[in-house]
C-alpha positions as CSV (number, residue, x, y, z in Angstrom):
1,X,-95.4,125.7,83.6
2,X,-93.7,122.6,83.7
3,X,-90.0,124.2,83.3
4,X,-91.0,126.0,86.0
5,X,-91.1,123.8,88.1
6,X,-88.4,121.3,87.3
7,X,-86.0,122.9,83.9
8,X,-86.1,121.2,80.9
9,X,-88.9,119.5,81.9
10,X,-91.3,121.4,79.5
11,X,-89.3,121.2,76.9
12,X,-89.5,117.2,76.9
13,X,-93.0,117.8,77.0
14,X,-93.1,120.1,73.9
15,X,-90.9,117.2,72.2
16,X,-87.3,118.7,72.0
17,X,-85.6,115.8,73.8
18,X,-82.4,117.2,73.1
19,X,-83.3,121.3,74.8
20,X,-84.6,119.7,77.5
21,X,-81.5,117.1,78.5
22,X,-79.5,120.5,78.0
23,X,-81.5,122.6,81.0
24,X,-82.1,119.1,83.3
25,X,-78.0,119.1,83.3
26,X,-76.9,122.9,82.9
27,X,-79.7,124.5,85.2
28,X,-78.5,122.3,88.5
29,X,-74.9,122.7,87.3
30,X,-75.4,126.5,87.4
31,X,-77.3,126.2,90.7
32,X,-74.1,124.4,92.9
33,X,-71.8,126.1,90.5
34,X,-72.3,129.3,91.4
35,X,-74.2,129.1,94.9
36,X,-77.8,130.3,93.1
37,X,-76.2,133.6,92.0
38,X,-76.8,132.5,88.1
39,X,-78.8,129.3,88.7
40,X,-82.2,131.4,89.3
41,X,-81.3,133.0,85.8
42,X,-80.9,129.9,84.0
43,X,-83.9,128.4,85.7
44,X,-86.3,131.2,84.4
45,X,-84.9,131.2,80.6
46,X,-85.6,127.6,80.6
47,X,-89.4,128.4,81.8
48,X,-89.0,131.4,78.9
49,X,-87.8,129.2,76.1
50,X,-90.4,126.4,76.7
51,X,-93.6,128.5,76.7
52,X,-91.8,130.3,73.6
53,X,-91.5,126.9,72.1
54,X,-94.8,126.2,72.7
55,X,-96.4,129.6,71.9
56,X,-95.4,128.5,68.0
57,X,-97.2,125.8,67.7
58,X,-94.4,123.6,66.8
């Protein structure tokens, strides 16, 4: 829920430091980069990956 809300955000929170720098700097990139046509996109996926992170138990 987290990533959901701010990207990358959960991933800190599931304790991959390094996932989570990547979607706090890609997801905005993609967001002025491109207007919002692939930012939404890259915003979900990071909300995706984190729960699937999670999910596992790691």
């Amino acid at each position: 829920m987290l990533s959901l809300f701010v990207p990358g955000v959960g991933q800190i929170y599931n304790g991959t430091w390094l996932r989570g720098l990547f979607w706090l700097v890609v997801t905005p990139g993609l967001w002025i980069g491109t207007g919002g046509w692939f930012g939404w996109v890259c915003h979900l996926l990071a909300a995706f990956t984190a729960y699937r992170y999670a999910k596992k138990g790691r």
